[in-house]
N, CA, C and O atoms as a GROMACS GRO file, in nm:
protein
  532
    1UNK      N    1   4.073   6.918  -0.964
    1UNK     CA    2   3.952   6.847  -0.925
    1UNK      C    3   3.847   6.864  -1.034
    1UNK      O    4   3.806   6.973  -1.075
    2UNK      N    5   3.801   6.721  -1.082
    2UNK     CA    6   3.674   6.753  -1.155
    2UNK      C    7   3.552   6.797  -1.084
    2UNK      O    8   3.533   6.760  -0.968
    3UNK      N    9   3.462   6.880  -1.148
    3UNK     CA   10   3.332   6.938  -1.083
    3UNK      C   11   3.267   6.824  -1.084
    3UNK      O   12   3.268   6.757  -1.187
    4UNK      N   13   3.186   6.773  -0.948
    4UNK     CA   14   3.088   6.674  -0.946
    4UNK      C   15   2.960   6.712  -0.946
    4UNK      O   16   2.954   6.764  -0.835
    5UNK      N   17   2.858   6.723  -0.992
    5UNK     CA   18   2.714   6.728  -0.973
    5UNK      C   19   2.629   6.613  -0.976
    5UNK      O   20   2.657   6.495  -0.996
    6UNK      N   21   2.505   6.678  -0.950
    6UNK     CA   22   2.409   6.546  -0.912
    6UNK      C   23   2.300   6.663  -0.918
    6UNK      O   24   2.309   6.779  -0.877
    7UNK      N   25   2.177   6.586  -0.992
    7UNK     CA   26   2.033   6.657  -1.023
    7UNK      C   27   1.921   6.642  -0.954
    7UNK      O   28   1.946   6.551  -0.875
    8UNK      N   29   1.825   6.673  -0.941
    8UNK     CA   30   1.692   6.695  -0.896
    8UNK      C   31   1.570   6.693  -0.953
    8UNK      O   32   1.483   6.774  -0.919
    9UNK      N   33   1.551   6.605  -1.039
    9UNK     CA   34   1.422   6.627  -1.114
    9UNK      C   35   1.277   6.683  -1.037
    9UNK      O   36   1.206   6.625  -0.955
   10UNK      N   37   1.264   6.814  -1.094
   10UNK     CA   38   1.152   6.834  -1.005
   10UNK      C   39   1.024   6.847  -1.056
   10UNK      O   40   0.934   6.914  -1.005
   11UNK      N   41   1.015   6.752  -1.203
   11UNK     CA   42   0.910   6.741  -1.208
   11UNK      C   43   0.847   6.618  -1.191
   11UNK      O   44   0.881   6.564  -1.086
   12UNK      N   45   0.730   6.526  -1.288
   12UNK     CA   46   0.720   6.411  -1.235
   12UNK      C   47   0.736   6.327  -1.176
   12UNK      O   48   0.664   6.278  -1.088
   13UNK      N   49   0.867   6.287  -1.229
   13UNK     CA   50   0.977   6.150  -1.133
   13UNK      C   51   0.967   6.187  -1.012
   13UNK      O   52   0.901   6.111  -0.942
   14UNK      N   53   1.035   6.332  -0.933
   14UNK     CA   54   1.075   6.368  -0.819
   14UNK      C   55   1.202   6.278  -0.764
   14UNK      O   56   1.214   6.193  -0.675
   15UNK      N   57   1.291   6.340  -0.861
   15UNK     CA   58   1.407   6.187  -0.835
   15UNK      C   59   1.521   6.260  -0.835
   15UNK      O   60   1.513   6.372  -0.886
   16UNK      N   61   1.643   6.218  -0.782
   16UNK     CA   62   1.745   6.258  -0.789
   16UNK      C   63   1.808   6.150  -0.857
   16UNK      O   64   1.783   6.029  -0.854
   17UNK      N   65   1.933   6.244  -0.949
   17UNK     CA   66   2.032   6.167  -1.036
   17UNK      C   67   2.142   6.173  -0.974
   17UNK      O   68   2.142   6.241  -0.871
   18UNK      N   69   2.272   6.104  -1.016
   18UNK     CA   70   2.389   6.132  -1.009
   18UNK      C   71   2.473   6.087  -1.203
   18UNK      O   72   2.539   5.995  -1.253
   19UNK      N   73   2.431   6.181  -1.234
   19UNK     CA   74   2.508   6.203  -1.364
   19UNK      C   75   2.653   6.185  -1.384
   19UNK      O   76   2.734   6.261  -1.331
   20UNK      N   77   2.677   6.113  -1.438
   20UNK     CA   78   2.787   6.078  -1.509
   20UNK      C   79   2.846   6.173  -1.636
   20UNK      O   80   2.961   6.151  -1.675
   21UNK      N   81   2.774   6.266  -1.693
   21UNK     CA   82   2.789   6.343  -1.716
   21UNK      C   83   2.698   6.474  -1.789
   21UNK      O   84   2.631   6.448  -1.888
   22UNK      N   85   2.701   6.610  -1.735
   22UNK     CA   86   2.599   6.738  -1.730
   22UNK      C   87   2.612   6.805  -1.899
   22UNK      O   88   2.705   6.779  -1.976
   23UNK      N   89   2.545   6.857  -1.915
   23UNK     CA   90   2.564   6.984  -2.071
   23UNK      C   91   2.479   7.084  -2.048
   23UNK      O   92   2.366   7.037  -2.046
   24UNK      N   93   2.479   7.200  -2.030
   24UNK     CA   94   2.398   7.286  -2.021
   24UNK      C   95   2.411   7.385  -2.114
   24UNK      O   96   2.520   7.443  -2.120
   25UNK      N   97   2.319   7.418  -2.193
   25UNK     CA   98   2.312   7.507  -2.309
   25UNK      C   99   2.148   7.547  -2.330
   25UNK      O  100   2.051   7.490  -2.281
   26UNK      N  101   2.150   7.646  -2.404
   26UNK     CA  102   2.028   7.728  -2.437
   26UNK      C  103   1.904   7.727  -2.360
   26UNK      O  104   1.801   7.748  -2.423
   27UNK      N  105   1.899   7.711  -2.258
   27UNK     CA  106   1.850   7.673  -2.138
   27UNK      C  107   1.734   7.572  -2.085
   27UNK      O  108   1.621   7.569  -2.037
   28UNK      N  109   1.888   7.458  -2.145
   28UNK     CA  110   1.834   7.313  -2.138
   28UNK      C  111   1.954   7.248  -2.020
   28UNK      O  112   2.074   7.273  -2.008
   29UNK      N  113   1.887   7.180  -1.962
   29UNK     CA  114   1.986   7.120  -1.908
   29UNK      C  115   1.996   6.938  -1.952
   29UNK      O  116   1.884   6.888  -1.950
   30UNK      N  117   2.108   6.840  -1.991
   30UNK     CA  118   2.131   6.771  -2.052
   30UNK      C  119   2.199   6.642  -1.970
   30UNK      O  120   2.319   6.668  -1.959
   31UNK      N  121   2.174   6.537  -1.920
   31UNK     CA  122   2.234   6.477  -1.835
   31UNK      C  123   2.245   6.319  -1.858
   31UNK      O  124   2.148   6.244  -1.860
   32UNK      N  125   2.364   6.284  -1.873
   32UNK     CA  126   2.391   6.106  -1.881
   32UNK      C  127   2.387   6.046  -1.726
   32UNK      O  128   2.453   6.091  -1.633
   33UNK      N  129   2.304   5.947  -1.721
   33UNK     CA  130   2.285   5.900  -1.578
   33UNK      C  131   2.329   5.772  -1.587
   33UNK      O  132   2.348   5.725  -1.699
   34UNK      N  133   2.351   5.702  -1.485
   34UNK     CA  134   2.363   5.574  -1.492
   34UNK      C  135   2.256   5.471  -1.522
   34UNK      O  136   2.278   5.352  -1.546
   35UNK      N  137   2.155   5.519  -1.519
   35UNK     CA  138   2.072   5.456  -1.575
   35UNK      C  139   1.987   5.472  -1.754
   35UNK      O  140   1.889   5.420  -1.806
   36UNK      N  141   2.100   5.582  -1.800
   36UNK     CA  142   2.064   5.614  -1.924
   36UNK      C  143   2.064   5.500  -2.036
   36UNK      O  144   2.160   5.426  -2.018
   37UNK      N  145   1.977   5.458  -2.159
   37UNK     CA  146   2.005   5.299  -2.181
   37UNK      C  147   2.122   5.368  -2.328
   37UNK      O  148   2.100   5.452  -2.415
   38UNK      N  149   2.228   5.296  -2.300
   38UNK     CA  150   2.336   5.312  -2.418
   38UNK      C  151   2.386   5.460  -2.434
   38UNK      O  152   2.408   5.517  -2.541
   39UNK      N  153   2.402   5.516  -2.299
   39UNK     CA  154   2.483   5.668  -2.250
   39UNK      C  155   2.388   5.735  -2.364
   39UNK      O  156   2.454   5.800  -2.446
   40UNK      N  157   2.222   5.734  -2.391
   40UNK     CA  158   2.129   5.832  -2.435
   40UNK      C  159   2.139   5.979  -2.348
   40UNK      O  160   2.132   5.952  -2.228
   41UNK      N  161   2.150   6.111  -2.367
   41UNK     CA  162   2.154   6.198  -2.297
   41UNK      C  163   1.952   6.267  -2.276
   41UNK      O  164   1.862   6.302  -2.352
   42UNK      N  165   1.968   6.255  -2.155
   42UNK     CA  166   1.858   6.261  -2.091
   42UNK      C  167   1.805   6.452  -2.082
   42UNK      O  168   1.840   6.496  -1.972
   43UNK      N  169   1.750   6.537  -2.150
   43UNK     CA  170   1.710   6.667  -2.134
   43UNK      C  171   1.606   6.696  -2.052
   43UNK      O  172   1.516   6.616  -2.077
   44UNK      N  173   1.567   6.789  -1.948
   44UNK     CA  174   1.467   6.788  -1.883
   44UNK      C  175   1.475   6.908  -1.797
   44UNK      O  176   1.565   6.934  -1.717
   45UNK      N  177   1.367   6.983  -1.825
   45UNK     CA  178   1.391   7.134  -1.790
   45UNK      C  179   1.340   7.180  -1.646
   45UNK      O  180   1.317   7.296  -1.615
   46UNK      N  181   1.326   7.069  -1.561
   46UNK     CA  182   1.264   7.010  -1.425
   46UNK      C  183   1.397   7.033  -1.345
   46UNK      O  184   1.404   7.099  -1.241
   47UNK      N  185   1.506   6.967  -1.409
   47UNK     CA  186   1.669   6.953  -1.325
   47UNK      C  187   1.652   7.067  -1.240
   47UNK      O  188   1.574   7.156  -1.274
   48UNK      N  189   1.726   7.075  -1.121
   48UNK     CA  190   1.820   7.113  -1.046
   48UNK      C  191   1.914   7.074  -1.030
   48UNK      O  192   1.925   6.956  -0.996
   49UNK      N  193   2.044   7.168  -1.051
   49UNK     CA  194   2.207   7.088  -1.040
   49UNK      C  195   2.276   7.131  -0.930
   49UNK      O  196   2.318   7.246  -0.920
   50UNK      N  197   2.288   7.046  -0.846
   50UNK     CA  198   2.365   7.085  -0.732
   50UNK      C  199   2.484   7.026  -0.753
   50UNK      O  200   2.494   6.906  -0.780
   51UNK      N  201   2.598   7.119  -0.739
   51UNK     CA  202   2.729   7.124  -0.787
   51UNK      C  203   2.817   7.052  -0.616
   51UNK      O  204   2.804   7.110  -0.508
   52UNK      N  205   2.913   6.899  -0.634
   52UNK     CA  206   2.972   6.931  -0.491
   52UNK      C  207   3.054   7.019  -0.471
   52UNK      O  208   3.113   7.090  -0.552
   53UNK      N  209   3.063   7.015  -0.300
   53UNK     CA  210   3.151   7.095  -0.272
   53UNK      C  211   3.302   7.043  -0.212
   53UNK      O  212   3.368   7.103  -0.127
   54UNK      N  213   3.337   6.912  -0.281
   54UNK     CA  214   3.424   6.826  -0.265
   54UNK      C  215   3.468   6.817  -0.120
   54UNK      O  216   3.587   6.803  -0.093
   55UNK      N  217   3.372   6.825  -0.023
   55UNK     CA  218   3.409   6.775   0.104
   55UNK      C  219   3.310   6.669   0.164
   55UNK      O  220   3.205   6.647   0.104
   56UNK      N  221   3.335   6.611   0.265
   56UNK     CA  222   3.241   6.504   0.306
   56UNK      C  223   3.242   6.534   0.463
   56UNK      O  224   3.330   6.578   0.537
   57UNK      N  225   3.051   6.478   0.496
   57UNK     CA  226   3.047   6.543   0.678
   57UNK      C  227   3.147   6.425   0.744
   57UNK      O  228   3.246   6.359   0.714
   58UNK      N  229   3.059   6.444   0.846
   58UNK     CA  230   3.159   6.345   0.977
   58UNK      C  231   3.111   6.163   0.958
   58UNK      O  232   3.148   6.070   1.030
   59UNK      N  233   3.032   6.158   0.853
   59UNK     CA  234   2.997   6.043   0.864
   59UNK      C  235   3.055   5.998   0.694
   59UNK      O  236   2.997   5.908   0.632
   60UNK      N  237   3.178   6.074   0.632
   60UNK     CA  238   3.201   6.054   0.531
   60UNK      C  239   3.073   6.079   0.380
   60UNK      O  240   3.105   6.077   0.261
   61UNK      N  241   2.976   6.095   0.418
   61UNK     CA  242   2.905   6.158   0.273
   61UNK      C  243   2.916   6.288   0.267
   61UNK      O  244   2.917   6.378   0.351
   62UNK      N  245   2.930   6.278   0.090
   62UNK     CA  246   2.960   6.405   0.022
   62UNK      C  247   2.872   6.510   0.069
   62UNK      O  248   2.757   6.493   0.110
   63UNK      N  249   2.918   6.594   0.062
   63UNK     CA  250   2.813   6.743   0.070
   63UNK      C  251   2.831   6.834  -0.068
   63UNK      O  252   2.926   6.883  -0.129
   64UNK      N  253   2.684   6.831  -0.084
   64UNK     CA  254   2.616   6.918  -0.219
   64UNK      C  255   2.554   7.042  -0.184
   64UNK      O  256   2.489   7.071  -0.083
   65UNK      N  257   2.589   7.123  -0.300
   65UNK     CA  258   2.491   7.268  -0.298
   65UNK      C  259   2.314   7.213  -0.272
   65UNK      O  260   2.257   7.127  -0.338
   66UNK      N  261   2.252   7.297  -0.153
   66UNK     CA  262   2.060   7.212  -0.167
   66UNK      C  263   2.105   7.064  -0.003
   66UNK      O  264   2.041   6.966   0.037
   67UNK      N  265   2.189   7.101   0.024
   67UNK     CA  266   2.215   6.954   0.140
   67UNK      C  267   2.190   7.068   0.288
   67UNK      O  268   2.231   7.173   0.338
   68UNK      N  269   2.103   6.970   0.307
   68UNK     CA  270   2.082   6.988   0.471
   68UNK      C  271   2.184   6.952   0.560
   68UNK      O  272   2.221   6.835   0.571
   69UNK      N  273   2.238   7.059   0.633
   69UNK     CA  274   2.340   6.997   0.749
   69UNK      C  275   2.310   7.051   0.884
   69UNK      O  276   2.289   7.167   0.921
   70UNK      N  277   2.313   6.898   0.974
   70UNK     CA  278   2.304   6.947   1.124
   70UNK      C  279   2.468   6.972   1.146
   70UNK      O  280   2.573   6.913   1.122
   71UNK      N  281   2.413   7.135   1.225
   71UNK     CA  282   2.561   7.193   1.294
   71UNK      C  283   2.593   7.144   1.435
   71UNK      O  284   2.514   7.196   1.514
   72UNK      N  285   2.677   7.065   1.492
   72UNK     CA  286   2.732   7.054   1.601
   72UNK      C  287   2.830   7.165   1.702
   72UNK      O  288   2.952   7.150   1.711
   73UNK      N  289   2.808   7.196   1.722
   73UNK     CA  290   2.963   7.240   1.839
   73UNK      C  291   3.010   7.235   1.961
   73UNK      O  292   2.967   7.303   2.054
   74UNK      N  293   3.124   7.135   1.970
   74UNK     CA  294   3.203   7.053   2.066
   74UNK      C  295   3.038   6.971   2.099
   74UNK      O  296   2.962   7.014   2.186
   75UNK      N  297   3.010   6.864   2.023
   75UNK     CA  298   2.917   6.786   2.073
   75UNK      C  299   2.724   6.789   2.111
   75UNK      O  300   2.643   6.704   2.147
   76UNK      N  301   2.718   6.952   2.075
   76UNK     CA  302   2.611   6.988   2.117
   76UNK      C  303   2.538   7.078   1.986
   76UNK      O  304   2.557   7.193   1.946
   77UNK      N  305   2.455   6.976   1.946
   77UNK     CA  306   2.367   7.020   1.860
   77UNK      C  307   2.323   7.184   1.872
   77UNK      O  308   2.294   7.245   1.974
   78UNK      N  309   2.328   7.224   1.761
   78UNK     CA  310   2.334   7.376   1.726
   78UNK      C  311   2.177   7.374   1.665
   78UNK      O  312   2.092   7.437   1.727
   79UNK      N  313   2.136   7.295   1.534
   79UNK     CA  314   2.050   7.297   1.432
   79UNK      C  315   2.047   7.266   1.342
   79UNK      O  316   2.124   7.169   1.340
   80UNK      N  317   1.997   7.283   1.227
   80UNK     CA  318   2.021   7.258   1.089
   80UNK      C  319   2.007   7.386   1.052
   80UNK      O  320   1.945   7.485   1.092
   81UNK      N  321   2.110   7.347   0.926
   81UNK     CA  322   2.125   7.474   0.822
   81UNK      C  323   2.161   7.412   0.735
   81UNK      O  324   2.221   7.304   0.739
   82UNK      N  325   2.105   7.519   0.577
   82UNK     CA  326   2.129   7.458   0.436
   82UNK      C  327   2.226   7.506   0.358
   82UNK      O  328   2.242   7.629   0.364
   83UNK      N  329   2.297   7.447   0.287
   83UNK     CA  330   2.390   7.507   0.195
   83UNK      C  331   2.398   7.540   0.078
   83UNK      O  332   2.398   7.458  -0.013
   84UNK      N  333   2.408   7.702   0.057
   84UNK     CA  334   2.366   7.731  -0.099
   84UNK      C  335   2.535   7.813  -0.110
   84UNK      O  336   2.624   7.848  -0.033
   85UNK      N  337   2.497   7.812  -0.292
   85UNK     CA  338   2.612   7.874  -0.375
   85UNK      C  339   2.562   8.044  -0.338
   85UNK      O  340   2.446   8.081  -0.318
   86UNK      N  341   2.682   8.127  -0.334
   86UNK     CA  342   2.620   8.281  -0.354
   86UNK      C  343   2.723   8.295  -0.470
   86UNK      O  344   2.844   8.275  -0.466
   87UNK      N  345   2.632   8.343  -0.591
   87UNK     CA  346   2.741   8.382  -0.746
   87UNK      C  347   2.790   8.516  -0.690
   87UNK      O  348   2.906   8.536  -0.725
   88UNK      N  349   2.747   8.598  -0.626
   88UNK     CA  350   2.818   8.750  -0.582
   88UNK      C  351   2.920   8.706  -0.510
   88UNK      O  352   3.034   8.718  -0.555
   89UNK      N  353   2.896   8.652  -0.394
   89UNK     CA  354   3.087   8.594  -0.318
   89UNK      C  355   3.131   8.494  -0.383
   89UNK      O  356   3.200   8.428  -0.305
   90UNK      N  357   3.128   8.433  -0.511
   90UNK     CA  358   3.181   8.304  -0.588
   90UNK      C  359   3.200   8.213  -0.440
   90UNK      O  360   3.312   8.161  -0.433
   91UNK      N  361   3.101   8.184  -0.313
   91UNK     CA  362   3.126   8.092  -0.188
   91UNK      C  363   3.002   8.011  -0.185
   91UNK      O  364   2.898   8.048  -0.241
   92UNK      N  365   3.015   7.900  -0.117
   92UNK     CA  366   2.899   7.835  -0.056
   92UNK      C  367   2.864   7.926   0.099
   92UNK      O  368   2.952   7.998   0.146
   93UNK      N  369   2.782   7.917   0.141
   93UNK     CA  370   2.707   7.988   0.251
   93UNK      C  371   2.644   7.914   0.289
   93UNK      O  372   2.582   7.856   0.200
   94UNK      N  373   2.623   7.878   0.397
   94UNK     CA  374   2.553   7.779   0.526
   94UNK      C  375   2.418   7.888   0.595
   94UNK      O  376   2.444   8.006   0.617
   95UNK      N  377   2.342   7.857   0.609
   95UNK     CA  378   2.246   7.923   0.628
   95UNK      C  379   2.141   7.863   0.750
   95UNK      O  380   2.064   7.771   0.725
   96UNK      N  381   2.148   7.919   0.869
   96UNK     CA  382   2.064   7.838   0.964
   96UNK      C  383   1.923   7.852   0.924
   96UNK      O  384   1.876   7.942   0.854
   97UNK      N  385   1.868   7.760   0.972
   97UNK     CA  386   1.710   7.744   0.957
   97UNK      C  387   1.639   7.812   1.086
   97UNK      O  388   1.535   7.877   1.075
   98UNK      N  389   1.689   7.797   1.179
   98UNK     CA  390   1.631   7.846   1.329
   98UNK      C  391   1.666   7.941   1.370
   98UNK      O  392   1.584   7.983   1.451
   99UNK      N  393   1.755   8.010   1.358
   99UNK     CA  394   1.798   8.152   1.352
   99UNK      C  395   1.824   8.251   1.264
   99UNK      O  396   1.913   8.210   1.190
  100UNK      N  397   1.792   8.360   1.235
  100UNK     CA  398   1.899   8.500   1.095
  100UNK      C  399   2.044   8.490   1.118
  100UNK      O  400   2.106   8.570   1.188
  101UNK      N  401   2.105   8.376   1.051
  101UNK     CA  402   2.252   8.350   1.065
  101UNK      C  403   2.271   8.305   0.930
  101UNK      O  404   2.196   8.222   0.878
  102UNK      N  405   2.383   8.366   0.863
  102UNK     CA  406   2.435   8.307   0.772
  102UNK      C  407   2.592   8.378   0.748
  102UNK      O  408   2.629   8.496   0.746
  103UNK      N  409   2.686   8.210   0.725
  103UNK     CA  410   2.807   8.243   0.739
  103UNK      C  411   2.881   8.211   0.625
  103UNK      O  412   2.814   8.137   0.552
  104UNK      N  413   3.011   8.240   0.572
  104UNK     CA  414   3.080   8.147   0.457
  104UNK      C  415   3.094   7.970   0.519
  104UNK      O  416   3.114   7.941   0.638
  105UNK      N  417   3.077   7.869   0.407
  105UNK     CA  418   3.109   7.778   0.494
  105UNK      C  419   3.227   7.737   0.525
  105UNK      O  420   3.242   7.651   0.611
  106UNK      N  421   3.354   7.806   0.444
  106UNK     CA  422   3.453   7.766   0.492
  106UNK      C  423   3.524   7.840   0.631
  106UNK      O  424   3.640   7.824   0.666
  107UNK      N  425   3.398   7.944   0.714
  107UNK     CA  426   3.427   7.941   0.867
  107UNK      C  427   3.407   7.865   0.927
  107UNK      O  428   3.466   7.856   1.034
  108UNK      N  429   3.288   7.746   0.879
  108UNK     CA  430   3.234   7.634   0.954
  108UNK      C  431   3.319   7.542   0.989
  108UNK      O  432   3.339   7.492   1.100
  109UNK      N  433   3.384   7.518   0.858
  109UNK     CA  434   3.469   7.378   0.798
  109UNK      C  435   3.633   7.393   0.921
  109UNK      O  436   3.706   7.314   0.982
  110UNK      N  437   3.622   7.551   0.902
  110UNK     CA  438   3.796   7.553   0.937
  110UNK      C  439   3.774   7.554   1.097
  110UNK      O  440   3.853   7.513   1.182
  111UNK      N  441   3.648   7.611   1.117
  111UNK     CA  442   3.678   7.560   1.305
  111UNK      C  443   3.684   7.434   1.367
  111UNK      O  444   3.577   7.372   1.364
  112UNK      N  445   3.776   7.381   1.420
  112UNK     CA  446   3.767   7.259   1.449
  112UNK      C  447   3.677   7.196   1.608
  112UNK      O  448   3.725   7.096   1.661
  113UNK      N  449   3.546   7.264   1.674
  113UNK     CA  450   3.498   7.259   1.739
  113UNK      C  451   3.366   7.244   1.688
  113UNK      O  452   3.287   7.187   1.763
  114UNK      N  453   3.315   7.289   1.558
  114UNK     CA  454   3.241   7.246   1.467
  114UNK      C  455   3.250   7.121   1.382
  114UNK      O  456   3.349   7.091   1.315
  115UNK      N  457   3.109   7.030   1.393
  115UNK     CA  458   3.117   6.886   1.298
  115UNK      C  459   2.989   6.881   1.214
  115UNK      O  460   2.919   6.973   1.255
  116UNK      N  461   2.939   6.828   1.136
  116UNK     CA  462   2.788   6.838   1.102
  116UNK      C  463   2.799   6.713   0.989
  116UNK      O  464   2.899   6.664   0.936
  117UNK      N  465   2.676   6.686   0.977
  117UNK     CA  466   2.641   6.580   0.864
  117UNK      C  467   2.548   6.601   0.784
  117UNK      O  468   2.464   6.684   0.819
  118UNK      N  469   2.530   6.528   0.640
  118UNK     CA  470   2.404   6.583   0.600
  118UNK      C  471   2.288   6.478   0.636
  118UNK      O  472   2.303   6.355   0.633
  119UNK      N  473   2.166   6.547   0.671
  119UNK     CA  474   2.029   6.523   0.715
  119UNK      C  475   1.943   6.476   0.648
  119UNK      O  476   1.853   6.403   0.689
  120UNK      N  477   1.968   6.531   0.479
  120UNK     CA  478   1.887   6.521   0.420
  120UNK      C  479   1.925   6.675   0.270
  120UNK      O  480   2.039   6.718   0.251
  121UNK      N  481   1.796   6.729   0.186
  121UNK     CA  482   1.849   6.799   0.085
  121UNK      C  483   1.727   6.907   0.058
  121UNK      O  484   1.627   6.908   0.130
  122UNK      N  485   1.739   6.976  -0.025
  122UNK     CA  486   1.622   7.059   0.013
  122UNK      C  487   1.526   7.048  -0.087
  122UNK      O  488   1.433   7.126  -0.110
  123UNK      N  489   1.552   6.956  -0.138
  123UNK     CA  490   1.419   6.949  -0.270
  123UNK      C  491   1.389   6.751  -0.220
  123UNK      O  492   1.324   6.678  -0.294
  124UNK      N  493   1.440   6.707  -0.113
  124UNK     CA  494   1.360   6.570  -0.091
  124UNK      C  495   1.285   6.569   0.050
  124UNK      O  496   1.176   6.520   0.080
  125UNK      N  497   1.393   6.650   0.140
  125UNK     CA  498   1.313   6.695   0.245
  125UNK      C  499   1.278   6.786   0.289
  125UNK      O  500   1.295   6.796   0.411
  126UNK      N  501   1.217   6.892   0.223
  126UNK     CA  502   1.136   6.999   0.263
  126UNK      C  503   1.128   7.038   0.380
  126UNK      O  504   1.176   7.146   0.415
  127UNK      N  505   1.062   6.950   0.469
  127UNK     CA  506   1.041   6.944   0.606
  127UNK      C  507   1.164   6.939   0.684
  127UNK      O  508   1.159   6.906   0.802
  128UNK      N  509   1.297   6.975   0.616
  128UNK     CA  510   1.384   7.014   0.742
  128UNK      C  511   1.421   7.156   0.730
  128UNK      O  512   1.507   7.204   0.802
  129UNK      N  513   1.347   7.237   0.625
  129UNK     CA  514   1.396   7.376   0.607
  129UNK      C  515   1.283   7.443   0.723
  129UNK      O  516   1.282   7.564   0.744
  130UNK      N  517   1.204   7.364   0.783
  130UNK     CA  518   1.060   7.408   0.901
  130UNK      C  519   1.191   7.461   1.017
  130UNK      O  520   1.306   7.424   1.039
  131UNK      N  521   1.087   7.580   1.078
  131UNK     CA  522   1.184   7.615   1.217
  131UNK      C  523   1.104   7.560   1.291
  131UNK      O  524   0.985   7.588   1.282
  132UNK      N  525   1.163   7.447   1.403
  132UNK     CA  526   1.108   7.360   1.517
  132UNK      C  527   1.085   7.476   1.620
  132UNK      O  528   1.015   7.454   1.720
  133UNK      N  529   1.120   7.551   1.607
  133UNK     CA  530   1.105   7.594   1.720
  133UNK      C  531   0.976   7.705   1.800
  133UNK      O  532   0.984   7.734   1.919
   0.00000   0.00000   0.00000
């Protein structure tokens, strides 16, 4: 599997990319977008790279490192929780927003009484990392 990513400009623009292709060196990050004019490589020290995690929710979109997901189980909304990389467990980790819970996500994925989708991401909607409660 090739690594997929997709960026975050977090400065001006406030835009997300989907790069066609990443370079990261001397701590620049380097990115061809589809909207680059004549595959110009685009540098911008604003990026965030959220790496996928080559699976897709229940509604078929991809899920990225920074993606908001509502947790279901057997039908009944759980919450939202976000999904980050941990470099110490080389895992993604799901992380509730409304409770001190955090699990590997591939306990999430492999129970089959659990479903979730993404909501949204954590650098466009802010406002779903809020505890409602």
């Amino acid at each position: 599997m090739t690594p997929k990513f997709r960026a975050y400009d977090g400065g001006s623009l406030n835009r997300m990319y989907q790069p066609d292709e990443v370079m990261v060196g001397n701590g620049d990050i380097w990115i061809i977008d589809e909207d680059s004019v004549a595959g110009d490589w685009i540098v911008n020290n604003d990026l965030h790279l959220m790496q996928s995690t080559g699976l897709k929710d229940k509604n078929g979109k991809e899920i990225f490192d920074g993606d908001v997901l509502e947790i279901e189980d057997e039908g009944e909304v759980l919450g939202n929780a976000k999904l980050t990389w941990d470099n110490e467990q080389a895992v993604f980790m799901i992380e509730a927003i409304s409770v001190d819970d955090i699990a590997p996500f591939h306990e999430i994925i492999s129970d089959e009484t659990y479903s979730y989708r993404v909501v949204g991401n954590v650098y466009e909607n802010p406002e779903l990392l809020e505890d409602k409660e």
